[in-house]
Structure formats: structure tokens, C-alpha cells
N, C-alpha and C positions, 0 to 999 in steps of 0.2 A: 651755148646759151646758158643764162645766170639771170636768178632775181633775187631782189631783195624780199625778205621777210619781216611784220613788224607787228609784233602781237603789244597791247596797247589797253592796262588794267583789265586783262581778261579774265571774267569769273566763270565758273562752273557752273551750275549744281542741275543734281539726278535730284529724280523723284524715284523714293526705294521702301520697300515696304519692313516694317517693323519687326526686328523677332519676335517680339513677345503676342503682335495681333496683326490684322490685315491695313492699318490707317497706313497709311504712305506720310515719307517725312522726309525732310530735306535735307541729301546728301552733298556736299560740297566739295568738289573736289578740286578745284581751282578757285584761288581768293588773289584776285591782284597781281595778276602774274604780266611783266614785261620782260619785253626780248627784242629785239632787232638782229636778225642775221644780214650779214650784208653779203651784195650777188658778189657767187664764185667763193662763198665762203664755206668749212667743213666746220661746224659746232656740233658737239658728242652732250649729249644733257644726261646726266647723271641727278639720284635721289632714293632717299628711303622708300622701301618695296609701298606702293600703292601712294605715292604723292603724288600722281597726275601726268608722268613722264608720256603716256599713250593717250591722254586726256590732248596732253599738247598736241602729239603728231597729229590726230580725228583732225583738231579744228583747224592745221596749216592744210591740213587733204579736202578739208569742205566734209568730210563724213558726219559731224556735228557740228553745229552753230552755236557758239557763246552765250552764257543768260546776260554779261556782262562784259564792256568794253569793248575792242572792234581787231579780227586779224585780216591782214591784207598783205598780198602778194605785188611787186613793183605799184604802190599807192592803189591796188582795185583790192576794195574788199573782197574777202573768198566767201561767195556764199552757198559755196557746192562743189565736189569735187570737178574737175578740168586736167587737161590735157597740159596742161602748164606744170602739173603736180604728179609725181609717181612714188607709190612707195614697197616698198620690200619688206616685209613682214618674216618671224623666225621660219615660220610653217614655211614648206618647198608647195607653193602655188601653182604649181604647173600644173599641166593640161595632162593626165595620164594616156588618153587615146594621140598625143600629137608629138612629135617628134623636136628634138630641141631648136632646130628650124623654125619647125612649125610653132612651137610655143610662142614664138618671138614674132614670125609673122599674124601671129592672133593679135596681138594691141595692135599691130599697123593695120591688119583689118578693120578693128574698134576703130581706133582714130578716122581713119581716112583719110584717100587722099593721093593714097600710092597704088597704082599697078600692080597685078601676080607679078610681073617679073621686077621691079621695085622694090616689093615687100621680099622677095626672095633674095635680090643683092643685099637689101638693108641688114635681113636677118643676119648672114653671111659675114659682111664689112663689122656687127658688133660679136657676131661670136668669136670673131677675131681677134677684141678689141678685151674679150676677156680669155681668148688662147684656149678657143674649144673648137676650131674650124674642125678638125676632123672627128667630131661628135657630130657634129652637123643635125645626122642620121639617125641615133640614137634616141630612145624612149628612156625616160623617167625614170624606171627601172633598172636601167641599166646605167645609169650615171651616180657616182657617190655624193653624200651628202652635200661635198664642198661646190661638186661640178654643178648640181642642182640649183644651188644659190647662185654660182656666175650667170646659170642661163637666165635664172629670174633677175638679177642684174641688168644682163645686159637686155633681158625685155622689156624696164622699166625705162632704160636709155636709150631705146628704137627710137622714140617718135621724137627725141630729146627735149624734154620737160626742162621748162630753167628750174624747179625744185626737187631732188629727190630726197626722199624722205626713209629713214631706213628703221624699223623698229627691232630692235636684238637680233638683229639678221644670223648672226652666227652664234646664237647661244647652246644650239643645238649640236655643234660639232666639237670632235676632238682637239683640244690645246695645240696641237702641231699645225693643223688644219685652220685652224682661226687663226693664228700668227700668219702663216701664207698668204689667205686672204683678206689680212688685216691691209699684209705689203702693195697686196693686187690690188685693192678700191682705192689706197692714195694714190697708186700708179696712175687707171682709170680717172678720178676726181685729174689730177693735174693736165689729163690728154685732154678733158670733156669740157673742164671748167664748172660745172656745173656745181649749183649749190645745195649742199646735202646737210640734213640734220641727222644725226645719228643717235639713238637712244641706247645705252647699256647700263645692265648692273655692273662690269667686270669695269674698274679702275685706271688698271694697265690699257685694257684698250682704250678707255676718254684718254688720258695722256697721250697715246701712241698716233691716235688718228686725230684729234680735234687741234685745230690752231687757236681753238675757245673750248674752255670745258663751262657749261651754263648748270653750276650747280644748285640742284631744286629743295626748298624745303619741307620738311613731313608735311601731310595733311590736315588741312589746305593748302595744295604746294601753291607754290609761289617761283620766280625765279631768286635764288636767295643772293648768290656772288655766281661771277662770271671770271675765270681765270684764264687769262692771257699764256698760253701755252708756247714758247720760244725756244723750239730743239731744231737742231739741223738736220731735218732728212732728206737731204741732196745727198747721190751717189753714195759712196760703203757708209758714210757713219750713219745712214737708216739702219743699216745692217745692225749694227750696235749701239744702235739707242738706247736699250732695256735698260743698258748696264750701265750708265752713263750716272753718274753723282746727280746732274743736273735733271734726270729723268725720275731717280728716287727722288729729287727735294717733291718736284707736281706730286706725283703721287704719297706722299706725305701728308701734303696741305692739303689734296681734294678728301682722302680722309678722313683728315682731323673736322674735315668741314662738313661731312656725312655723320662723322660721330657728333659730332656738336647738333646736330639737325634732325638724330633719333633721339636727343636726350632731350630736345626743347618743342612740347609743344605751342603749335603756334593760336591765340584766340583768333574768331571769325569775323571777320567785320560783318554790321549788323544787316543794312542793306544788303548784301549777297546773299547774307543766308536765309532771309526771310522772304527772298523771291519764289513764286510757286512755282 
């Protein structure tokens, strides 16, 4: 399953209280921001620390509603999170009393729909599908950082969502660690089809995973350029992408396009920010 994505002059703004005194003032954190992901598509969005990059993932999950312009999942506005959307956040979200099984059969609980013995193949057929079958068993504690996130992975994939949505999923792991399951989520992504938005600081990984990098500008982010990412990673030459000329030029430009977007900042437009 796949859908499309279509965010459409979407504005921000919090209401946040003042340093200097208690009045509340208006915070903006998205000014006009457009995007279209199209279904079965992988876009990684990159930007300067605090432009709205988790401002975007809230409103595709339904966790927050727009002051401004409209986002909608296959043409239905999202006005609340749904079972259509799942996403993977850095933090290991599991269930410490349930086993990594069991973590997986809990959203097919939520959801509903499926049998104990249903929910127990399904769990099974995706821990498979991210090469933990025989963790099965296994508590939270007992699994390393990286195994952690496949099983939150592949619990966002149980009930299969046409959107997943992933927020710095591996920021928290070792370099060696995050290249591995950089290679395992495009692996997943091309078995599932499914459409994933990927949010990170690290560069290498937007080029590595995005077949679009949606580069965001400071605050009030915006979507500023969207780069067309055009590498081979069909059989060994994934293996050696990194090193590839044509791998250094993307990451070059995304950025020269990041440093271009801390040097400038951008004015508010007036209507957005004088919304209460």
C-alpha cells in the first residue's frame, strides 16, 4: 500500500510565552510551506536546527492541525491521526513489559480487525521482513539499539499504513549501525512500496535514502528546493554509493543549500503571523 501526500501553503504558528513576561506571542513556525510526495515515494527533508522539519511530520500524522492552508493524504484532508499513517520517532518506543512479538502484536491490537492467531503470524511474517525472527522472544532489554528500531519499524508496518513517516529514527545509533539500517529500510521501502517521509540532520543519509531531498528553509521553514536524487542503488553499486563522484556532487549542493538557508533569514508574511 502507497499514498500520496500533498501539503498545500501550510502555515504554522504556536502560541508561546515571552521571556521577558507571562503575554503569549506568536510563534511561527511554518510560513507557506508546499510539498507533494507522490505514493511509493521515499523524500528525506532536511534544514536548519528548528525550521519545522517535525512541525511537518505532527501535521502529515494528524498530531496537529495547520493555522494555514490544507494537508491531505490520497485527496482526504488529515484531520487526526489514522491508521493510514504510522510513524517512527528517534526514541526506542516499545513496550518494556512485552516482548518484541508482542510489541508488534499491540498496534494490531489498536488497529483491529485481526485474531490472536493473525496478530501473532503478522507479528512473525514482519519481524521477518526486518531479519529478527528469532528475537521473536526477546524483551527490550535485551535487544541493541539498532534491533530496537527494526522492531519499532516493523510495528509501524503490521497493519501497513500507505504512509510511514520516520522522524531521525537512527540518530541515536553508532555510524556503523546507521549505514546497515540505512541499507535495510531501502531494502523494506522497495519490498512494501510504501510511502515514507524521512526527516534527518546527517546529509549523507538525505542523499543515501531520498530519491527527493525536500530541502527546508530557517524559520519560518518553508519548503525552499526539492532535489531530484538520481544514484544507482540496484545490487553491489548500493554497496558503494558513498564513494561515488556522483554521490559527493548531491551532497555538495544539499549543503551549499543548507548553508545558504542559515545565512538568510527569511521575513513572515503578514497574515500568518498575525493569526492568534
Amino acid at each position: 500500500m502507497s499514498a500520496q501526500i500533498d501539503l498545500r501553503d501550510v502555515g504554522q504558528v504556536f502560541q508561546v510565552r515571552g521571556n521577558d513576561d507571562k503575554r503569549k506571542r506568536d510563534f511561527v513556525a511554518l510560513d507557506g510551506a508546499n510539498l507533494t510526495v507522490r505514493a511509493g515515494e521515499f523524500v528525506t527533508l532536511v534544514g536548519p536546527s528548528g525550521c519545522g522539519k517535525s512541525t511537518v511530520l505532527d501535521l502529515i500524522a494528524g498530531l496537529t492541525k495547520p493555522t494555514s492552508g490544507s494537508v491531505s493524504v490520497d485527496g482526504r484532508p488529515v484531520t487526526g491521526p489514522g491508521p493510514d499513517r504510522s510513524i517512527v520517532f528517534q526514541q526506542y518506543t516499545l513496550l518494556p513489559w512485552r516482548t518484541a512479538q508482542a510489541n508488534i502484536e499491540f498496534a494490531l491490537e489498536a488497529v483491529g480487525g485481526w485474531s490472536k492467531a493473525e496478530r501473532a503470524e503478522r507479528a512473525l511474517e514482519y519481524l521477518d521482513l526486518v531479519g529478527l525472527t528469532e528475537f521473536a522472544n526477546r524483551y527490550p532489554h535485551e535487544l541493541s539499539g539498532g534491533m530496537k528500531q527494526r522492531v519499532a519499524i516493523a510495528r509501524s508496518l503490521s497493519y501497513e499504513p500507505g504512509v510511514l513517516l520516520m522522524d531521525e529514527p537512527f540518530g541515536a545509533l553508532d555510524a556503523q549501525t546507521r549505514e546497515r539500517l540505512q541499507e535495510e529500510l531501502i531494502d523494506i521501502w522497495r519490498r512494501t512500496a510504501t510511502t515514507i517521509v524521512f526527516i534527518t540532520h546527517d546529509i549523507e543519509e538525505a542523499v543515501f535514502l531520498g530519491e527527493r531531498v525536500a530541502v527546508m528553509s530557517s524559520r519560518p521553514g518553508t519548503i525552499h528546493t526539492v532535489v531530484d536524487v538520481r544514484l544507482d542503488r540496484s545490487g553491489e553499486a548500493a554497496e558503494d554509493i558513498r564513494g561515488t563522484r556522483e554521490f559527493a556532487a548531491y551532497r555538495h549542493e544539499i549543503w551549499s543549500l543548507l548553508r545558504e538557508q542559515r545565512s538568510a533569514p527569511r521575513s513572515v508574511r503578514v497574515e500568518v503571523a498575525s493569526v492568534a
